[in-house]
Legacy VTK file of the C-alpha trace (Angstrom):
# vtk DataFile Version 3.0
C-alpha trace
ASCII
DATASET POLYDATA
POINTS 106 float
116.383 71.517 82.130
113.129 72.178 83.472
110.436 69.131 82.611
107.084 69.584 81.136
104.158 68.834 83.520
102.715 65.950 82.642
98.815 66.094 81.579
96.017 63.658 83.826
93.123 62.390 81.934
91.094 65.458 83.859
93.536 68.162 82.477
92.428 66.112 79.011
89.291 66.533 79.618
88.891 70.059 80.553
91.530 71.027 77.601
88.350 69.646 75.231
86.430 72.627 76.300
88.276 75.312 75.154
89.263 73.219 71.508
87.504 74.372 68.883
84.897 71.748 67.117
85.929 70.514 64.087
83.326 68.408 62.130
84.761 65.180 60.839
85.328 64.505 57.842
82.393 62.789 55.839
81.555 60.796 52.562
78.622 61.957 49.798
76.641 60.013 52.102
77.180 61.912 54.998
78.720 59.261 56.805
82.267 59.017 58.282
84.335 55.646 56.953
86.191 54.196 59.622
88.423 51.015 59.857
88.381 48.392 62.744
90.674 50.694 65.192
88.456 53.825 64.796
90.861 55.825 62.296
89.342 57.436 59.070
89.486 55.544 55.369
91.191 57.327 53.158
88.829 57.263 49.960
89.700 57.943 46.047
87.633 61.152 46.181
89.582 62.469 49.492
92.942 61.495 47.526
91.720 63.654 44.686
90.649 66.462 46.744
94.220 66.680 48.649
95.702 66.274 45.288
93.490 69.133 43.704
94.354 71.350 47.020
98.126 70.542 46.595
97.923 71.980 42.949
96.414 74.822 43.754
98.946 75.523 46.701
101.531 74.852 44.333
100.284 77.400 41.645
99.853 80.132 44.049
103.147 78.875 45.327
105.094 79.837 42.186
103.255 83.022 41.684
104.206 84.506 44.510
107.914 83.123 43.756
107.436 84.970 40.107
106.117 88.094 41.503
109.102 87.978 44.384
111.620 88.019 41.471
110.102 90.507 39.537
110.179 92.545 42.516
114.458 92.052 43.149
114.826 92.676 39.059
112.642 95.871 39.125
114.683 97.357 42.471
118.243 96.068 40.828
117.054 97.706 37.441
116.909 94.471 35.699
113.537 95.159 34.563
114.793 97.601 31.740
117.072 95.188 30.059
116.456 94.333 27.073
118.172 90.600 25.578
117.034 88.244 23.959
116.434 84.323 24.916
119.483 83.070 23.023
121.691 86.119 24.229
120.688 84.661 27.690
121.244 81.007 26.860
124.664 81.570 25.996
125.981 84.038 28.380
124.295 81.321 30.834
126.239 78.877 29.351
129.338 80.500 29.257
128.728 80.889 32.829
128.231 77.557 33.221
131.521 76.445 31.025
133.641 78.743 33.182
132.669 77.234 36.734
133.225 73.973 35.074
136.620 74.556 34.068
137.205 76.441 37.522
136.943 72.816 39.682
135.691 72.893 42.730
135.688 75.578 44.680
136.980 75.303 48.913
LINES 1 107
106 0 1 2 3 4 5 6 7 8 9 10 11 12 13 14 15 16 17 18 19 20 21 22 23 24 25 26 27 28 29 30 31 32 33 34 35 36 37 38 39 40 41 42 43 44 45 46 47 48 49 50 51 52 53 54 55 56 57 58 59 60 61 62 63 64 65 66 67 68 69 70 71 72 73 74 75 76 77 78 79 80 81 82 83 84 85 86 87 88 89 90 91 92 93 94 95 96 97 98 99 100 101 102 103 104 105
């Protein structure tokens, strides 16, 4: 197993060139809160924003998902059928019933 050459503070250094810059994060202020070791607070307003993002993500998340099925129903023909929600709610638990009664399976 070949080993991974191991970095010197110069190699370090001359890696920071070619990062990009990336501005630090920043309260209303315009000031960066940090903490006694140099790391970043975490304020209320950051924990909303990541929250806010994470919703967002998560909506555009599940429409992809919806349009994904939609796509697999139209090519299997799905699409066309028409049943209603309680014919589906009992032939799904029928379904259901049947693998119950079935055990385990293996």
């Amino acid at each position: 197993m070949a080993r991974k050459p191991r970095l010197t503070i110069r190699d370090n250094v001359e890696d920071q060139d070619d990062a990009p810059l990336n501005a630090g994060p920043t309260t209303a202020t315009g000031r960066t809160r940090l903490d006694k070791k140099g790391r970043r607070r975490t304020t209320l307003s950051d924990i909303d924003e990541q929250i806010e993002q994470l919703k967002a993500k998560r909506r555009h998340m599940v429409q992809q998902r919806a349009e994904r099925l939609a796509r697999i129903a139209a090519r299997a023909g799905l699409a066309d059928v028409d049943i209603s929600d309680d014919e589906a709610l009992a032939f799904k638990s029928r379904t259901l019933r049947n693998r119950s009664r079935a055990g385990p399976r293996g």
